[in-house]
N, CA, C and O atoms as a CHARMM CRD file, in Angstrom:
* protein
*
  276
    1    1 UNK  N     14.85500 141.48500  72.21800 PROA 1      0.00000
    2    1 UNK  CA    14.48100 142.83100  72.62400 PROA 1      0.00000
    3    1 UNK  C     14.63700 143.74800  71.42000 PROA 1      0.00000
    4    1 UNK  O     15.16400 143.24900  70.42500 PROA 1      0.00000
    5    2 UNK  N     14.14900 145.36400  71.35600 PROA 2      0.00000
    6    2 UNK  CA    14.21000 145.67300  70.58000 PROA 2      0.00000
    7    2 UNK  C     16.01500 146.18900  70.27100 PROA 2      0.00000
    8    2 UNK  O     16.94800 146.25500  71.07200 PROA 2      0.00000
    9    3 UNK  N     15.95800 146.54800  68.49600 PROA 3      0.00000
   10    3 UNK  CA    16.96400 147.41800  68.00100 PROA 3      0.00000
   11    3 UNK  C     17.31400 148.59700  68.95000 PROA 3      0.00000
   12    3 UNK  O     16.37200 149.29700  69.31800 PROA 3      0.00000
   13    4 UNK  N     18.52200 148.88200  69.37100 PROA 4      0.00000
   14    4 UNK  CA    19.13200 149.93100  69.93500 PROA 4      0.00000
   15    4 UNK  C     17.97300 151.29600  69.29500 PROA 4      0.00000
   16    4 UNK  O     17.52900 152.19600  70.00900 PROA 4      0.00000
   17    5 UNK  N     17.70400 151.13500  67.92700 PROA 5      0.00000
   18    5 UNK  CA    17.57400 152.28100  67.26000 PROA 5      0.00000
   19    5 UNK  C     15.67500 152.75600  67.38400 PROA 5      0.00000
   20    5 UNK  O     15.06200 153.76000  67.02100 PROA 5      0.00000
   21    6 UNK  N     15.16900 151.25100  68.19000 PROA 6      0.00000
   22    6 UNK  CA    13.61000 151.84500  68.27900 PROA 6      0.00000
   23    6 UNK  C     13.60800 152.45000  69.65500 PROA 6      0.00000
   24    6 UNK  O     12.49800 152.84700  70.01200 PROA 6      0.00000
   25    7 UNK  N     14.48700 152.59700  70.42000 PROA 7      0.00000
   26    7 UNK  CA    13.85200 153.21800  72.11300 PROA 7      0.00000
   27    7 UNK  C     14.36500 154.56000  72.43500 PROA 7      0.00000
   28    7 UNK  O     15.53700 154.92600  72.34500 PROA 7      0.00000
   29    8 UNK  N     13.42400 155.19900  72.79300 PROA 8      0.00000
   30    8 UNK  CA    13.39700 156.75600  72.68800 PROA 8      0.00000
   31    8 UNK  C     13.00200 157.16900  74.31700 PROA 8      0.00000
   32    8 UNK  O     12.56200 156.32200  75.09400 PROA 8      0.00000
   33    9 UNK  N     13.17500 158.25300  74.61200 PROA 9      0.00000
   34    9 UNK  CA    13.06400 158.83600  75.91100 PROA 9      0.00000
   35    9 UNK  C     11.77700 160.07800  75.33300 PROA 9      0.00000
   36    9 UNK  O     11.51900 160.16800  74.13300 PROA 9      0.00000
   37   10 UNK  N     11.25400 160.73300  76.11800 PROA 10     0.00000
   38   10 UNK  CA    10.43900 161.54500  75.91800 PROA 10     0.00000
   39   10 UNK  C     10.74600 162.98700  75.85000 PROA 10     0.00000
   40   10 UNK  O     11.75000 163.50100  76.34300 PROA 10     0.00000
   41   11 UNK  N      9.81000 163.60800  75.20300 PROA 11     0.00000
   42   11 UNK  CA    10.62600 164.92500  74.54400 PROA 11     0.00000
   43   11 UNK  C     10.57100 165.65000  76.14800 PROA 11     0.00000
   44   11 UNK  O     11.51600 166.43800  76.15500 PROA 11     0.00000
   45   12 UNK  N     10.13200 165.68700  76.98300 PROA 12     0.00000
   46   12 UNK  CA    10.53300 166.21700  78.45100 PROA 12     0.00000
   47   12 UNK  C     11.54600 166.02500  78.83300 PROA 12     0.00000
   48   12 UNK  O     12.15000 166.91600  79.43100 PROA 12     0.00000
   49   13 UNK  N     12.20000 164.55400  78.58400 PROA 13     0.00000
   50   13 UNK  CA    13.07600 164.56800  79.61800 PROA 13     0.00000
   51   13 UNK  C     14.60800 165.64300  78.76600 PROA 13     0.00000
   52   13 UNK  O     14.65600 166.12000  77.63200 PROA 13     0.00000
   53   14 UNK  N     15.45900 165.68300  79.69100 PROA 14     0.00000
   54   14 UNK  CA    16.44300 166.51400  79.50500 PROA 14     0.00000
   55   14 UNK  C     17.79600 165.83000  79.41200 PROA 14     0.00000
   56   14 UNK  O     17.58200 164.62400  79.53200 PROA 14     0.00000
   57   15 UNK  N     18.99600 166.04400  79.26400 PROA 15     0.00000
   58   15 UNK  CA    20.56000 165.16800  79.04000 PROA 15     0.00000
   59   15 UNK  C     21.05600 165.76300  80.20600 PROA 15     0.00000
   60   15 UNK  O     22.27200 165.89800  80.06800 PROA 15     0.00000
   61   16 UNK  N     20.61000 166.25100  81.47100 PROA 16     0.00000
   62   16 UNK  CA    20.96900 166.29400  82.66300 PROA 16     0.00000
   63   16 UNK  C     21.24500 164.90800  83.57300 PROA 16     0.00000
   64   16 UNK  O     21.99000 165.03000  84.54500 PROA 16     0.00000
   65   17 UNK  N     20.62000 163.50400  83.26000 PROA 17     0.00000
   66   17 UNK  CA    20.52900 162.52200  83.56900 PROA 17     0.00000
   67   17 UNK  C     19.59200 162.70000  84.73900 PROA 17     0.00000
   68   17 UNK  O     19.15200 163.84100  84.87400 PROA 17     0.00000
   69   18 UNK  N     19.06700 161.46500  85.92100 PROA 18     0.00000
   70   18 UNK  CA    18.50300 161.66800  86.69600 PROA 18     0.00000
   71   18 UNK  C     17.13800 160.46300  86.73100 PROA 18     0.00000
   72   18 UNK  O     17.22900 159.35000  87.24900 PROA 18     0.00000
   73   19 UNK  N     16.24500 160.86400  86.23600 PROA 19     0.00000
   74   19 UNK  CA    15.54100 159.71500  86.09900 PROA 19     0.00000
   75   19 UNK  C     14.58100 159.58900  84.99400 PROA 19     0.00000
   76   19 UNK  O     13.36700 159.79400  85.03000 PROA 19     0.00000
   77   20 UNK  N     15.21900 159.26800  84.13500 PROA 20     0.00000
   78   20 UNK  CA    14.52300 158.93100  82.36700 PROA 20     0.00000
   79   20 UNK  C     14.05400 157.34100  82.23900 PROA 20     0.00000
   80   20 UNK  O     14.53900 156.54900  83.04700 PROA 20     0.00000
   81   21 UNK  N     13.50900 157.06300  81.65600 PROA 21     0.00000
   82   21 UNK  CA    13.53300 155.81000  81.00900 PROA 21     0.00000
   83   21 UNK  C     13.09000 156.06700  79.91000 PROA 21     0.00000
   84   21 UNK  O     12.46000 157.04400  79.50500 PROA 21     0.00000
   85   22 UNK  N     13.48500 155.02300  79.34300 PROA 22     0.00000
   86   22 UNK  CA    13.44600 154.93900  77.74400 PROA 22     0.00000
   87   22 UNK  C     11.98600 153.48800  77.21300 PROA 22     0.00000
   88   22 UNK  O     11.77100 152.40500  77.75700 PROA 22     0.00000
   89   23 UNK  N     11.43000 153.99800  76.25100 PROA 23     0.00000
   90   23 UNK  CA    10.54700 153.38200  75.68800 PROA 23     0.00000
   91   23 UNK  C     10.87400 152.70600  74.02000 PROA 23     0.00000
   92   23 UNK  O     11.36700 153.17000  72.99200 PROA 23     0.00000
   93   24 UNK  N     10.27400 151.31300  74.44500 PROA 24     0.00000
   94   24 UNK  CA    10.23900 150.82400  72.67200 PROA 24     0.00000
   95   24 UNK  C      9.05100 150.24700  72.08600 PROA 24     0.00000
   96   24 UNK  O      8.53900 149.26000  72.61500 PROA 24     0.00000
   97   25 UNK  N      8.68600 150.63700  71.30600 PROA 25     0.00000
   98   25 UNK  CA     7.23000 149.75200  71.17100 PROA 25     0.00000
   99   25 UNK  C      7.62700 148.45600  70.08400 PROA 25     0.00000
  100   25 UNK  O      8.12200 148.52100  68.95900 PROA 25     0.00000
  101   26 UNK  N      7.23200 147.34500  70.83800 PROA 26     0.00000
  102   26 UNK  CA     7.48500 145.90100  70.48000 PROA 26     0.00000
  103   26 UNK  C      6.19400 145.49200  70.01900 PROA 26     0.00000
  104   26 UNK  O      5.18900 146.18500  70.18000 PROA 26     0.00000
  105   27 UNK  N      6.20600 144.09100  69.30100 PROA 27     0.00000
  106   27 UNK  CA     4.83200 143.54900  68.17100 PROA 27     0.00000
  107   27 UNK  C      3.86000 143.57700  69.52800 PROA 27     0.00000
  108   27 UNK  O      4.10900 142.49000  70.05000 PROA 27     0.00000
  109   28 UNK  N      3.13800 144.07900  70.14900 PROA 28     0.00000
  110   28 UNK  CA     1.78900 144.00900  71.03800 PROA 28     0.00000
  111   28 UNK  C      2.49400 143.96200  72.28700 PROA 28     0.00000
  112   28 UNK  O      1.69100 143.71000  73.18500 PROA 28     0.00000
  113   29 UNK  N      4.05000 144.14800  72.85200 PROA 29     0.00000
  114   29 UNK  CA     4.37700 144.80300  74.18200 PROA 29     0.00000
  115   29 UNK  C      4.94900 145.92300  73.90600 PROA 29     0.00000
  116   29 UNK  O      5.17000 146.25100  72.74000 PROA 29     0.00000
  117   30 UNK  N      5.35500 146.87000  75.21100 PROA 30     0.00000
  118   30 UNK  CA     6.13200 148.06300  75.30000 PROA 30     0.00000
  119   30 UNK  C      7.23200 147.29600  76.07800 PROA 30     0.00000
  120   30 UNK  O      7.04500 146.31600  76.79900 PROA 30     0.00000
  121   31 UNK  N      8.65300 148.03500  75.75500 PROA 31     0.00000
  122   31 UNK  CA     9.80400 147.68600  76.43200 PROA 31     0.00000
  123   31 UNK  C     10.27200 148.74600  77.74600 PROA 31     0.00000
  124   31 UNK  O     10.56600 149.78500  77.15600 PROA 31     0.00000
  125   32 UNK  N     10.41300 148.90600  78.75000 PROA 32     0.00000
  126   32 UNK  CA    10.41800 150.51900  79.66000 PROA 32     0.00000
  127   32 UNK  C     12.07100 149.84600  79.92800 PROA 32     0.00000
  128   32 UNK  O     12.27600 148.63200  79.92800 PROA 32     0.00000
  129   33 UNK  N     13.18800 150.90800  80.15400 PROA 33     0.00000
  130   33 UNK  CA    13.98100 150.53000  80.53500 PROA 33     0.00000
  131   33 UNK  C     14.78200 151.70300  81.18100 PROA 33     0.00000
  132   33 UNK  O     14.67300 152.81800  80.67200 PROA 33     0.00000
  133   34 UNK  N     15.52900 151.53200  82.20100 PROA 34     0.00000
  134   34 UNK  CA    16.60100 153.10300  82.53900 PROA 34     0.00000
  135   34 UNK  C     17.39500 153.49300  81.45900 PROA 34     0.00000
  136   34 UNK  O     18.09500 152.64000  80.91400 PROA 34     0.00000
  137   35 UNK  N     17.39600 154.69100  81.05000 PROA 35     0.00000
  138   35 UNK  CA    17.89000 155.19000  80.17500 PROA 35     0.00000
  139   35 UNK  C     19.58100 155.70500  80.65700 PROA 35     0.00000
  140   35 UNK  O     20.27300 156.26300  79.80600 PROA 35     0.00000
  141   36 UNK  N     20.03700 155.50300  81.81200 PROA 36     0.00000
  142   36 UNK  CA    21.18700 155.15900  82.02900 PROA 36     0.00000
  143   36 UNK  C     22.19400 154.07400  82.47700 PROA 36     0.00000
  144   36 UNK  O     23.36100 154.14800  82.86100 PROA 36     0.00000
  145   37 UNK  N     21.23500 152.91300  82.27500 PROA 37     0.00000
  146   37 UNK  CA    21.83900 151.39700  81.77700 PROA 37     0.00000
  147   37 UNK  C     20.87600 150.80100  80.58300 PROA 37     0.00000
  148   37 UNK  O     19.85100 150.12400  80.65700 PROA 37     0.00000
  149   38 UNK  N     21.51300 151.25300  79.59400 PROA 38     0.00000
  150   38 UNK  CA    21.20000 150.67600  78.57000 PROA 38     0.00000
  151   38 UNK  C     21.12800 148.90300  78.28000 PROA 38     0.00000
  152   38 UNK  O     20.28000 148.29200  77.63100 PROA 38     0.00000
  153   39 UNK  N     22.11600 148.46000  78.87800 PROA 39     0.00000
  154   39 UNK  CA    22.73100 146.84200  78.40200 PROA 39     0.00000
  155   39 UNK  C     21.75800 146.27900  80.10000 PROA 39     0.00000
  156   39 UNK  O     21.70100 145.10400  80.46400 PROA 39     0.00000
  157   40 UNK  N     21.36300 147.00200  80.56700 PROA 40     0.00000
  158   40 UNK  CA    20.32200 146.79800  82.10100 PROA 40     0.00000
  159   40 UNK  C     18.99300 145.99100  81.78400 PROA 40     0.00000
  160   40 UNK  O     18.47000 145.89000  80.67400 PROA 40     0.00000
  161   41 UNK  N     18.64600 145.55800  82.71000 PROA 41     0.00000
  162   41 UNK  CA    17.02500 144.23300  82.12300 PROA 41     0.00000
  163   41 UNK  C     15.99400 145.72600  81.67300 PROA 41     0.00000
  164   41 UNK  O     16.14600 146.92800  81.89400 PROA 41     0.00000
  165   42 UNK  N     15.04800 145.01500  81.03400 PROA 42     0.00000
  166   42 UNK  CA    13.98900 145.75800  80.70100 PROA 42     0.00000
  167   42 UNK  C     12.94800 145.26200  80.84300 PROA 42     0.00000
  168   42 UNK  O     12.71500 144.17200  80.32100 PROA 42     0.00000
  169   43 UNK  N     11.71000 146.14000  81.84300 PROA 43     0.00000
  170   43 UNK  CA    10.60800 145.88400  81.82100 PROA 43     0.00000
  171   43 UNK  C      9.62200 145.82000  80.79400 PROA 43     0.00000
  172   43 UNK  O      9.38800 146.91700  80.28600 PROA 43     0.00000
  173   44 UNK  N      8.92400 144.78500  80.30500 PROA 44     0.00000
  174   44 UNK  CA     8.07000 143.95200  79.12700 PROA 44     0.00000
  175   44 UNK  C      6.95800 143.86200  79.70700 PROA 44     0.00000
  176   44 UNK  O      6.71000 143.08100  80.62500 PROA 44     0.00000
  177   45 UNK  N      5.78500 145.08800  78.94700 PROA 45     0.00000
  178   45 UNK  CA     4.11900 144.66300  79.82600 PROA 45     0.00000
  179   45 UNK  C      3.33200 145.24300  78.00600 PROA 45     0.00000
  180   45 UNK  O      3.64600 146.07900  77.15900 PROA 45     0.00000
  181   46 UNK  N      1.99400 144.00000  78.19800 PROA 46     0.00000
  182   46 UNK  CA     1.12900 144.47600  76.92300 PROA 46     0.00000
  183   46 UNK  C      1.28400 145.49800  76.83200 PROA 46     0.00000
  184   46 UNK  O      1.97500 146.16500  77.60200 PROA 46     0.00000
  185   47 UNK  N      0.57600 145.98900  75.68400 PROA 47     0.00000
  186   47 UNK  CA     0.62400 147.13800  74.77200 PROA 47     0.00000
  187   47 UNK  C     -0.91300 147.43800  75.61500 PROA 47     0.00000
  188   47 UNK  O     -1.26600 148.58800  75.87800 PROA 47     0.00000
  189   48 UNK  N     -1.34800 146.79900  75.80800 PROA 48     0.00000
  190   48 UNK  CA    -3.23000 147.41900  76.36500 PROA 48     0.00000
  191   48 UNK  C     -2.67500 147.67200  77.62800 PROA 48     0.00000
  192   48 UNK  O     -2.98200 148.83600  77.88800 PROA 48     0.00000
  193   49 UNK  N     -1.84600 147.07500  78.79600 PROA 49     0.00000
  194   49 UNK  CA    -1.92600 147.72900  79.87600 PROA 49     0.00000
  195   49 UNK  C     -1.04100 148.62300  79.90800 PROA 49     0.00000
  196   49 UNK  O     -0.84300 148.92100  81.08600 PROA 49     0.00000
  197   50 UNK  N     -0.26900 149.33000  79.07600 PROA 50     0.00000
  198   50 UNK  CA     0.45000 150.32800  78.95800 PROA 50     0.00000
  199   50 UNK  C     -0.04300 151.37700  78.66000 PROA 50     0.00000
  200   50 UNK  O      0.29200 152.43000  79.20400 PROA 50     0.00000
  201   51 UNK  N     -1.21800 151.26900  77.44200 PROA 51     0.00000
  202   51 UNK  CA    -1.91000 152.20800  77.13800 PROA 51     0.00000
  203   51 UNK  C     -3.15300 152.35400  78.56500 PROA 51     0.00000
  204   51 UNK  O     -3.86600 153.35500  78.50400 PROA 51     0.00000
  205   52 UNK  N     -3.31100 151.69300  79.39900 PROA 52     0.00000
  206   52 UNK  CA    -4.22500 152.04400  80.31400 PROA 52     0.00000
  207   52 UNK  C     -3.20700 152.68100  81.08100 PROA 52     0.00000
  208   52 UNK  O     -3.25500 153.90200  81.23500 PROA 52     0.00000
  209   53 UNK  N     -2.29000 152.00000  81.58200 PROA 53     0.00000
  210   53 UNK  CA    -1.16900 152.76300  82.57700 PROA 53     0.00000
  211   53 UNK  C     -1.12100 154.31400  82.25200 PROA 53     0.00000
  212   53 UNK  O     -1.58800 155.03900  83.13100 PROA 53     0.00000
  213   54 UNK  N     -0.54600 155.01500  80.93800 PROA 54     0.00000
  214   54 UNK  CA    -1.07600 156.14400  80.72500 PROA 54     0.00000
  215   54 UNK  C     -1.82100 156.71300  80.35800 PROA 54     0.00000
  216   54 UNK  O     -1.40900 157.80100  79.95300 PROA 54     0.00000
  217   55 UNK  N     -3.06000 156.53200  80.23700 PROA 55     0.00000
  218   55 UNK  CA    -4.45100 156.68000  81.19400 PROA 55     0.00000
  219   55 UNK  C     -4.31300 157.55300  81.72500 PROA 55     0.00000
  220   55 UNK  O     -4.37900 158.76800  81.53900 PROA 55     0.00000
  221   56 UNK  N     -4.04400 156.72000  82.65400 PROA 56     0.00000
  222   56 UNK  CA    -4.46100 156.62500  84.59200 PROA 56     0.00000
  223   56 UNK  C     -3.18500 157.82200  84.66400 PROA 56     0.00000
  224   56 UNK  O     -3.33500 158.67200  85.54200 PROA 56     0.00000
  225   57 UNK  N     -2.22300 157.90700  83.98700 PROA 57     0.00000
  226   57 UNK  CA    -0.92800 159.22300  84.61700 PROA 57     0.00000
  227   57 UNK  C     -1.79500 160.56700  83.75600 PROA 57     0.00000
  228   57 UNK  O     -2.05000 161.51100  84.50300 PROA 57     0.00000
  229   58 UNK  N     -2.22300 160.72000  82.40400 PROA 58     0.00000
  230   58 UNK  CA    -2.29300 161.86600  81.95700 PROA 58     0.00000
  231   58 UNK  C     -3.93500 162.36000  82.54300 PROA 58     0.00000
  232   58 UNK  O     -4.34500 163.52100  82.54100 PROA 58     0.00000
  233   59 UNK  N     -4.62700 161.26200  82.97600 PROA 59     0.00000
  234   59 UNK  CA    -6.01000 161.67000  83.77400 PROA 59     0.00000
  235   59 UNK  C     -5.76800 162.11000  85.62000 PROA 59     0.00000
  236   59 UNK  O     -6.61900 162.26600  86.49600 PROA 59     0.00000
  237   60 UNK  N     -4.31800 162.20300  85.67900 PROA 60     0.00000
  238   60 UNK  CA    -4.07600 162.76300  86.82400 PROA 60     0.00000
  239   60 UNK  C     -4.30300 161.57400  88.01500 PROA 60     0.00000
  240   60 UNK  O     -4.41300 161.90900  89.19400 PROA 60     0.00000
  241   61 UNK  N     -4.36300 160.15000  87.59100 PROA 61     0.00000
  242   61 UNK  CA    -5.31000 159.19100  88.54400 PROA 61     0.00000
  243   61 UNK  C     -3.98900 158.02000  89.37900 PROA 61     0.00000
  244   61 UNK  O     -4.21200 157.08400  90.14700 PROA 61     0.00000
  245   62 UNK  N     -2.51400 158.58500  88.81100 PROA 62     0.00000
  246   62 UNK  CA    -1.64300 158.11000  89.96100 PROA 62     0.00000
  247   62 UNK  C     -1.12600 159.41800  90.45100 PROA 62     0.00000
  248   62 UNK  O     -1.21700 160.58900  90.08300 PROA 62     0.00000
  249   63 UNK  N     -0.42400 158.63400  91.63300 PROA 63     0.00000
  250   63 UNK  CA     0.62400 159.40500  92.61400 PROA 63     0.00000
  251   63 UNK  C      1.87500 158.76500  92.66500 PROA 63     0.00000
  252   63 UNK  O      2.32800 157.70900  93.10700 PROA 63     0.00000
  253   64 UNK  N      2.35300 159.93300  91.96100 PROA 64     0.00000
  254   64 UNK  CA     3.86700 159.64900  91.77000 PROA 64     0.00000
  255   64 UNK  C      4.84400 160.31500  93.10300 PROA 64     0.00000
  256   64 UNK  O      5.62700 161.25600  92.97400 PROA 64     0.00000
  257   65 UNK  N      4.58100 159.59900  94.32400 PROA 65     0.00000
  258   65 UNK  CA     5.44400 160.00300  95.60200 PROA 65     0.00000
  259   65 UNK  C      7.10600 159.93500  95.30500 PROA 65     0.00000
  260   65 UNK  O      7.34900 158.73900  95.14900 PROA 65     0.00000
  261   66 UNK  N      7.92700 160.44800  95.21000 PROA 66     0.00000
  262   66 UNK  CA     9.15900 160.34600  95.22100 PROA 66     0.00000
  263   66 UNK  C      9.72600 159.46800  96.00600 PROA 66     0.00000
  264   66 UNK  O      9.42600 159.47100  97.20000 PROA 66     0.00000
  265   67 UNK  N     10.77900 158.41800  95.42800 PROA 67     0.00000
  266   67 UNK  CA    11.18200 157.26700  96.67700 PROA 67     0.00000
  267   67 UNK  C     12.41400 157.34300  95.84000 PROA 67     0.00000
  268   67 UNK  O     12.74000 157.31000  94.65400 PROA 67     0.00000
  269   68 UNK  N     13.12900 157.50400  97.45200 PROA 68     0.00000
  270   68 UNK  CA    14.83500 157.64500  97.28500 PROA 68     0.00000
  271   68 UNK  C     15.49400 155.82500  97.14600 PROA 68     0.00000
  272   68 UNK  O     15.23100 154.83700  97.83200 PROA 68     0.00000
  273   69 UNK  N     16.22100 155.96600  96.20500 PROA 69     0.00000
  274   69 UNK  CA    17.10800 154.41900  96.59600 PROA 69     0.00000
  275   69 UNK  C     17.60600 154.19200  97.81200 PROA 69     0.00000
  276   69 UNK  O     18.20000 153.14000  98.04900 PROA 69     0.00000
């Protein structure tokens, strides 16, 4: 997985905690992981369906419904 030192959170999110995840860009995958379990599994998907995934969020084309644990 990647270096501690490549995964970054987005300049939105805030140090309030809550619901961040953190991003790493790996040789042709992205790494997504909770940014408040670090040492926690991390989700591993291509680099092409990631870049379609946000797409589809900044073209307004998901729905992000809120779901409680």
């Amino acid at each position: 997985m990647a270096e501690e030192s490549a995964w970054f959170k987005s300049s939105y999110s805030n140090d309030t905690g809550g619901a961040c995840v953190e991003i790493a860009n790996l040789t042709s995958q992205v790494g997504i992981r909770d940014s408040k379990n670090k040492k926690g599994p991390a989700l591993v998907v291509p680099t092409g369906a990631w870049s379609s995934f946000i797409g589809l969020v900044r073209a307004g084309d998901v729905d992000f419904g809120v779901v409680e644990p």
